[in-house]
ZALUM-720744 format. One record per residue (C-alpha): residue in one letter; y negated, x negated, z negated. Coordinates in pm, whole numbers, plus 50000, padded with zeros to 5 digits. Layout:
aYXZ ...
% end
This chain:
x523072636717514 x523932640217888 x522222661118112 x524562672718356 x523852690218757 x525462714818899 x523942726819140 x521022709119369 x519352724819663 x516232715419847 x515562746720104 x512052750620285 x510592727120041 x511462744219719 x513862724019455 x516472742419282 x517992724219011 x520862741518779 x522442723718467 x523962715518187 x523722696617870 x526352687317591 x524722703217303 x522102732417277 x518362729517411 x515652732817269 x513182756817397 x509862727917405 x512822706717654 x511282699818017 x511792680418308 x510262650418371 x509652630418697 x508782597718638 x507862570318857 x509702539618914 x508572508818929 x511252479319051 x508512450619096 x509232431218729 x512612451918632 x512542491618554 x509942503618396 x508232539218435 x504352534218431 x503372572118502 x505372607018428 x504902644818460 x506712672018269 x507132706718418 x508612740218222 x512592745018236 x514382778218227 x516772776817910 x519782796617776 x521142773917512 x522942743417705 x522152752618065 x518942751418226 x517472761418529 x514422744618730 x512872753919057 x509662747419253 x507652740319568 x507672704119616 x504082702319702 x503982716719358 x505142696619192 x503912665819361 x500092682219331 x497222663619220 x499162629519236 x498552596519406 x501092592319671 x502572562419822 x505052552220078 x508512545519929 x507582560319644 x510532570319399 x510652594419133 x513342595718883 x514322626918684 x514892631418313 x515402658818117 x512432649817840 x513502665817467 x511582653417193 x510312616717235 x513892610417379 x514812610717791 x518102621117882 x518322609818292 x520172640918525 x523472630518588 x525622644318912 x528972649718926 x530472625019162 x531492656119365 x528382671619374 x526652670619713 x523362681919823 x522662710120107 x520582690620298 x519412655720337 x516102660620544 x512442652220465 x510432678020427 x506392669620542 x503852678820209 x501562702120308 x498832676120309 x500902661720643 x500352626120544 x503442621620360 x507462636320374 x509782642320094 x513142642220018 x515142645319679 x518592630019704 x521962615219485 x521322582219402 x524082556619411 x524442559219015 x524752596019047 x521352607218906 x518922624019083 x515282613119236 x512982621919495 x512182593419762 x508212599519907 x507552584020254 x504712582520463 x504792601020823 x504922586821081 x500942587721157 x499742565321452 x496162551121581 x496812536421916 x494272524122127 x493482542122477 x490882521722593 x488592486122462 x486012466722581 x484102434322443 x480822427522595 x478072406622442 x479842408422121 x479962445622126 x483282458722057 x484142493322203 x487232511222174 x488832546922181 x491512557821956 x494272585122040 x495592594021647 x499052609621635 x500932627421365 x504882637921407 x503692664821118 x500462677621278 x501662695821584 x498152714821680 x495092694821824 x492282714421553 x494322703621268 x492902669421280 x489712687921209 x490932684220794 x491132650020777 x488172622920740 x489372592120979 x487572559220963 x487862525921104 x488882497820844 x488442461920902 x490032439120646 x490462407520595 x493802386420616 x494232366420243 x495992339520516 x497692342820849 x501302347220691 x500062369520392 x499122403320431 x497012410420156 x493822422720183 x490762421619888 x488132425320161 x487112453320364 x484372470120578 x484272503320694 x483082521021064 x482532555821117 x483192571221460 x481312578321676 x482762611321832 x485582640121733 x489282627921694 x491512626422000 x489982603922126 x487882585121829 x485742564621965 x484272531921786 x481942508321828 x481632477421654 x478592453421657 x480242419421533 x476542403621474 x475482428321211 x479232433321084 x479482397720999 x475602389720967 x475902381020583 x479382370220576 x479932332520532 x482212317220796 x483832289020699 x487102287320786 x489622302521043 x489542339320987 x491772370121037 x490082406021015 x493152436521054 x491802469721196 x493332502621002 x492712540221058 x492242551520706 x493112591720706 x491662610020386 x492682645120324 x490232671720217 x492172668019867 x490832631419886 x494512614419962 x494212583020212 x496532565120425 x496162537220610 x498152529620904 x497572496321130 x495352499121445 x498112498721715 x498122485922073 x499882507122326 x502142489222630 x499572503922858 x496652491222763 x497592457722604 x496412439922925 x493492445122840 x492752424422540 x492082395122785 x488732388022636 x487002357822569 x484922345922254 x481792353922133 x479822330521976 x478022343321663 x473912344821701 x473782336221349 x475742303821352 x477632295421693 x479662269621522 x482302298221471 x482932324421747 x485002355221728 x487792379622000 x489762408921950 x493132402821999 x496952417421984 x499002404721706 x502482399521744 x503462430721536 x500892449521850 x498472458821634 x494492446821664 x492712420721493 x489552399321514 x489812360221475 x487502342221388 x487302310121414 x484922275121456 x484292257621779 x486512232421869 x485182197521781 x487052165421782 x486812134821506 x488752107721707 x489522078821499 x489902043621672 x490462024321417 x491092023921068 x491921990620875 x493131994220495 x492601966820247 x491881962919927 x491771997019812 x488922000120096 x489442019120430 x487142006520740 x486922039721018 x485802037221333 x485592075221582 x483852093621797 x482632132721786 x483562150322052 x483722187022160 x484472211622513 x482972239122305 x479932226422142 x476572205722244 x477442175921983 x473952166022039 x472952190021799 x474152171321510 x471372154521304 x472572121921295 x471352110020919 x472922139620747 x476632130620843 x479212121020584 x482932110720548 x484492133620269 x488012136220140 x489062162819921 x491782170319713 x494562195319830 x495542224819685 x498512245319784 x498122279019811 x501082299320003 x500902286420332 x497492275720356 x495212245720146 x492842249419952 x489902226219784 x487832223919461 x487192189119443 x485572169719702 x484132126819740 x480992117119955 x480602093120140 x477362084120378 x478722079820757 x477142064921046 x476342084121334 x474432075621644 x475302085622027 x478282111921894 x480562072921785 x480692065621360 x481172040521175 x482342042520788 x483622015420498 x485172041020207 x486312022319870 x488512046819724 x488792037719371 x485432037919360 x485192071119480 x487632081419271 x487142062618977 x485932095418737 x489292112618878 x492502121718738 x495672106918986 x499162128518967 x501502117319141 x501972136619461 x498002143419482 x496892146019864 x493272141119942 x492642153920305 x489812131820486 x486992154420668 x483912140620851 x480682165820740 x478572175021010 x475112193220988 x473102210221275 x469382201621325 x468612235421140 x470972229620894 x474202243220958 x477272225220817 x480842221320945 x483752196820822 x486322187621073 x489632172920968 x489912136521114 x492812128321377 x493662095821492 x494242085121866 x497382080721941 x497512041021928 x496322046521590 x499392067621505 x501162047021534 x500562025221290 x502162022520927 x500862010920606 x501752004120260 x500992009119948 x498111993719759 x497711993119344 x494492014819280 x492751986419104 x491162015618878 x494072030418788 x497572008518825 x499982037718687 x499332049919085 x499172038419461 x498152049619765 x497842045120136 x496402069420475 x498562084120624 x498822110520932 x499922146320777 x502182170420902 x499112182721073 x498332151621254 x494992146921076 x494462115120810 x494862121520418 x495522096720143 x498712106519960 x498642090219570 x502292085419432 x503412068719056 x503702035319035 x506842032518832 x505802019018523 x507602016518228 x507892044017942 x509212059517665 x509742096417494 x508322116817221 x508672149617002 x506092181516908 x506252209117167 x504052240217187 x505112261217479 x502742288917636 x504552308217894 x507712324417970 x511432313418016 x509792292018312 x509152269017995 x510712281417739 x514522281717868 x514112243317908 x514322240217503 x517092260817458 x520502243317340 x523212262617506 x525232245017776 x523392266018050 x520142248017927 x520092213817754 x522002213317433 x520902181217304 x517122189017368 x516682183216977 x517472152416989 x514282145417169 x511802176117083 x511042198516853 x509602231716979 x507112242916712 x505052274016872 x505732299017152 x503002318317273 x505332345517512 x504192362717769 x500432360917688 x497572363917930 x494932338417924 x492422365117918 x493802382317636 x493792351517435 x490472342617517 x489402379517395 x488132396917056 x491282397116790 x492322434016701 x494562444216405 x497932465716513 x500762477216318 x503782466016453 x505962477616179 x505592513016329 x506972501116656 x510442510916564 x511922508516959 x510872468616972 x512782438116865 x511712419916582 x511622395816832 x509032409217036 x507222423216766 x506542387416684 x504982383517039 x502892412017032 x501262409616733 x500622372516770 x498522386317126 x497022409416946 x495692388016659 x494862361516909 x496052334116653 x497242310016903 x494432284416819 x494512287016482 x498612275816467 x497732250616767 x495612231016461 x497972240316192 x501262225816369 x499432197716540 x501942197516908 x501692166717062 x502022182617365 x501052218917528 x503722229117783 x501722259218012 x502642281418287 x501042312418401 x503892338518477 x502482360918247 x498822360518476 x500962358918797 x502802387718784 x501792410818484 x499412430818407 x496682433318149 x495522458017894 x491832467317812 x491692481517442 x487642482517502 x484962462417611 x485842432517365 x489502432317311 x492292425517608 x495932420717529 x499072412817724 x501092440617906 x504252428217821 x506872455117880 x507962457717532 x504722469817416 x504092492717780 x507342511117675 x506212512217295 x505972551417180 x504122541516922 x501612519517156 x501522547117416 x500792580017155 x497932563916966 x496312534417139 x493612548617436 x493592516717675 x493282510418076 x495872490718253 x494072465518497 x496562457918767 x497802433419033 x496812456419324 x493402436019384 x493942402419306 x490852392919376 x489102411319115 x492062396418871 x491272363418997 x487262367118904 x488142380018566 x491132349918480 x488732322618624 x485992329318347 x488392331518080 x490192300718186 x486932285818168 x487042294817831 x490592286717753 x490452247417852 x486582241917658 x488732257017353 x492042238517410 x490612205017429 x488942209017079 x492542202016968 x494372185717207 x493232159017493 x493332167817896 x496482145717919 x498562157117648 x498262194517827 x501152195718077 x501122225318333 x504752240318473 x503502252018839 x506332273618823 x507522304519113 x509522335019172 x512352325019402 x513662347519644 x517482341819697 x519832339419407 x523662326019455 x525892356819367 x529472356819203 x531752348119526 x529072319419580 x527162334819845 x523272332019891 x521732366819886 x517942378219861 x516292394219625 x514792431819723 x511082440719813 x510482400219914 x507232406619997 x506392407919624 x507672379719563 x505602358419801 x502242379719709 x503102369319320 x504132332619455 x500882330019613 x498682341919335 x500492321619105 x499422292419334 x496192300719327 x496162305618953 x497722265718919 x494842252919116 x491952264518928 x494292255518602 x494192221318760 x490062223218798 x489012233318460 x491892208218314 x492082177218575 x493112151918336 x496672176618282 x499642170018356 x501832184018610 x505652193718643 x506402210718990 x510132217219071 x509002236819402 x510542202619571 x513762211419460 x516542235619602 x517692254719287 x517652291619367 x518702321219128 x522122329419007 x524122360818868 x525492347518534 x521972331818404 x522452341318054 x519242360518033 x520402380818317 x519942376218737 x515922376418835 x514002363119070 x512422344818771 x515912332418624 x517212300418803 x520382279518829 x521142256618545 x519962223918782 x516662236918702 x516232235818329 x517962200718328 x515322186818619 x512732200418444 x513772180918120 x514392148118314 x510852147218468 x509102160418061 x510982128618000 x509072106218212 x505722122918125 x506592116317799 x507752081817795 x504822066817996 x502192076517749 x504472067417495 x504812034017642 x500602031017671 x500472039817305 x502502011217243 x501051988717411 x497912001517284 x498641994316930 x500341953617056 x496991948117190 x495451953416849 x498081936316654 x497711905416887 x493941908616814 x493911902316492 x496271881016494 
% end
């Protein structure tokens, strides 16, 4: 059935909508805004229905925006689609292509904090587009004394024209912290009230007691936000901004902290002019002299040094040389692992002799692994710092080579200076000899999937090689870890027998019981699904998957009560995914060993190649990195709770998306390069321990021989 306009009009806020449909209406018919949600493909996650006006095929609709938009949470750049909802079934309004609207101009909500605007969209349906005003906190006037932080704050609204309106709104002062310097999410907050009436708002913020319990450990980055909450409880945040006139003033110096003055703390202008603190530690220097490398064993010589900080305050028998094992995360590292070593300290100069296969006997080598080298220094009362250690610059310029770990001979390793200019040991394969092998069990997405898939895009002779006996789709490793719950997917008449397959197999949480059944040789993992979907809470014992089949399930939706946890605070996803992989590898290993597990690091890429061979970029690229990052994140504790896994990582290589993938053009659908790299290094995996096996079983035939 189409749903056809003929007639739009937005006038003083009020939508008029008149139409007509193909075939009669039913009186029960209403419209339907529904919201759209472009992050992972279309979907439509929430929906409101509103009364129509109907005389057999033609309706009629009109109301006050603020209306219609009443009593739901707003965001900027929100979009809401309109339907026509009859039934179960949702007929979208259609325009004629001739059909233009009487105006094109936002229209401010009464609330002031956000404008509207209904328009044509560019497939000739009809939506409203919600955008946030243009609201302002700019900075008059600041002051940092004695790590006191004063500052006044002149708020401005292009919808709130009279002074005593600002008398509805609640406004508060947010601090939150940066995830990283390039990534602006935030999972961390504190809140300051003012301390007079708006216009100006004046704050003051104590940075001792704001960050008296807070652990520093790292270089920090706190944003400032006005948050404005409307006496209907709606809040917007908008970025503390600093004003041409008064940016001069953000000359300040640091502040050391009472509570540890190994980190110290300004306010500063960022370069998008709006305020932040930064935190971060006093500047002290590990100068290496010398470092001589032989026999897996590194002999350091350095000083301690520092224009920022008394090093006499270092206890000198509680200093060590650690290196720890990088992590990737975004644009930043990260470490779970970490090797002690005692170090010598007397007069601010070290000494240190560091075996490294001895160190890292217990460990599990990939090749690739970097292990960043720290020297650990404590304070008299018991403060601890680790500072990165730098070579002088005669030192730099010295090369080495590779040594055989004596522990391990499938790797080697040697120091070398980082892109950073501090010392790390970088661990590559040795290049020994293998060969390849068969059972597959894949849990994942197409990230791992696709690979085993014999069309020409793919690799059509992958069966030669492998044999793909489970697929676990699309599951989250916290529903599979969860309480099994019966559901009848024969009732799900709008999903694929395909993914009915899928669904039930999450539901049933049966993907242990086939992984000792079919015996894989190997488990092929990535973690798409935690990445970048969300989860499903049935109750307090049962999570599932929320794969979109089953979101846009009638069936699911009409008789299932559930709560959708989301991606919008990764941080609390992260706390409740690191338990349950906790779970998930003590499980997994009761069937197959650490080395035999092989994790696809996998990513969202952000430019695809499109049909006349031109790069172009995927929308709303911001998502794409916040997902890339988590997913980072994700790999690394993957990598902590299963260390003796293997690894695949095609992030070194240049394949991008592309417009004819046969499962259509996403930012998770790459060129066919991909899929055939990714089988050439399973190969290699594959053929080593093949190769050990065999040798394995020569060495017992020559024994009893």
């Amino acid at each position: 059935m189409t749903s056809l306009v003929t007639n739009l009009e937005y006038s003083n806020g009020v939508l008029s909508i008149k139409g007509k449909s193909e075939v009669s209406l039913e009186e029960s018919c209403t419209l339907c805004i529904r919201r759209r949600e472009i992050e992972h493909g279309l979907e439509y996650p929430e929906e409101y229905s509103f009364p129509l006006n109907i005389n057999s095929s033609e309706f009629v609709f009109e109301k006050d925006i603020n209306t219609l938009l009443q009593g739901i949470s707003l965001n900027n750049e929100m979009i809401w689609d309109l339907f026509l909802l009859s039934g179960d079934d949702y007929f979208k309004l259609e325009t004629d292509k001739q059909l233009k609207m009487n105006t094109n101009d936002y229209v401010s909500l009464d609330n002031k904090q956000f404008k509207v605007k209904p328009y044509i969209t560019g497939e000739n349906g009809v939506s409203i587009f919600v955008l946030k005003n243009d609201i302002q906190g700019t900075v008059g006037n600041a002051s940092f004394n004695e790590g006191v932080f004063n500052l006044s704050v002149q708020m401005s609204n292009s919808a709130i024209l009279k002074q005593e309106d600002w008398n509805n709104y609640s406004i508060r002062l947010m601090v939150k912290k940066r995830e990283q310097e390039h990534l602006f999410e935030y999972y961390e907050s504190m809140i300051i009230e003012p301390v007079s009436g708006v216009n100006p708002l004046n704050f003051s913020l104590n940075i001792n007691d704001l960050f008296e319990n807070y652990k520093l450990n790292k270089k920090l980055i706190w944003d400032l936000f006005i948050e404005v909450t409307s006496k209907d409880g709606l809040v917007v945040e908008t970025p503390l901004l600093c004003s041409s006139g008064t940016k001069g003033l953000f000359n300040f110096n640091y502040f050391n902290f009472s509570h540890n003055d190994l980190y110290r703390i300004k306010p500063y202008v960022t370069g998008k002019n709006s305020i932040a603190l930064l935190i971060r530690p006093s500047e002290l220097k590990i100068d290496l002299s010398q470092l001589k490398f032989e026999n897996n064993t590194m002999h350091l010589l350095g000083t301690v040094s520092s224009p920022e900080y008394d090093v006499w305050n270092f206890d000198e028998l509680e200093s060590y040389l650690i290196i720890k094992k990088r992590y990737t995360v975004g644009k930043e590292n990260i470490y779970y692992t970490e090797k002690v070593s005692h170090l010598s300290l007397l007069n601010a100069h070290f000494q240190a002799e560091l075996s490294v296969t001895e160190l890292l006997n217990d460990e599990v080598i990939h090749h690739g692994d970097v292990w960043d080298m720290f020297v650990r220094l404590t304070t008299l009362d018991g403060r601890i710092i680790d500072v990165m250690v730098r070579p002088l610059e005669d030192l730099k310029k010295e090369k080495f080579t590779y040594e055989m770990m004596s522990s391990n001979p499938s790797y080697k390793f040697k120091p070398y200076v980082n892109g950073l200019g501090n010392f790390s040991l970088y661990f590559i394969d040795s290049n020994k000899p293998s060969h390849n092998a068969v059972k597959i069990a894949v849990l994942g997405s197409c990230f791992s999937r696709n690979p085993f898939n014999s069309t020409n895009y793919f690799n059509p002779t992958y069966k030669q090689n492998y044999k793909c006996v489970l697929t676990q789709f699309h599951s989250s490793i916290i529903s599979m870890v969860s309480n099994p719950m019966q559901i009848d997917v024969a009732k799900m008449d709008d999903v694929t027998e395909y993914n009915k397959y899928f669904i039930q197999s999450d539901f049933e949480k049966n993907f242990f019981d086939q992984i000792k059944e079919l015996r894989p040789e190997y488990l092929i993992v990535d973690l798409y699904a935690d990445a970048a979907r969300d989860i499903i809470k049935i109750n307090d014992d049962t999570i599932v998957s929320a794969s979109l089949s089953l979101r846009q399930s009638k069936y699911f939706k009409e008789f299932m009560e559930y709560e959708v946890v989301t991606h919008d605070n990764n941080d609390t996803y992260f706390a409740l995914w690191k338990e349950a992989m906790i779970q998930f590898s003590e499980k997994i290993k009761e069937y197959l060993p650490e080395d035999r597990i092989i994790l696809n690091i996998g990513g969202f890429t952000s430019t695809y190649y499109d049909e006349d061979g031109s790069i172009k970029r995927f929308p709303r690229d911001h998502i794409i990195q916040r997902n890339n990052y988590f997913w980072d994140k994700l790999n690394s504790w993957f990598m902590q709770c299963i260390p003796g896994c293997k690894v695949i990582n095609l992030k070194d290589t240049k394949y991008i998306g592309q417009h004819d993938h046969p499962f259509g053009k996403t930012f998770s659908h790459y060129q066919s390069g991909y899929y055939k790299e990714f089988m050439n290094r399973l190969n290699k995996l594959v053929m080593q321990d093949l190769q050990s096996d065999r040798q394995v079983q020569e060495n017992k035939q020559l024994i009893k021989a």
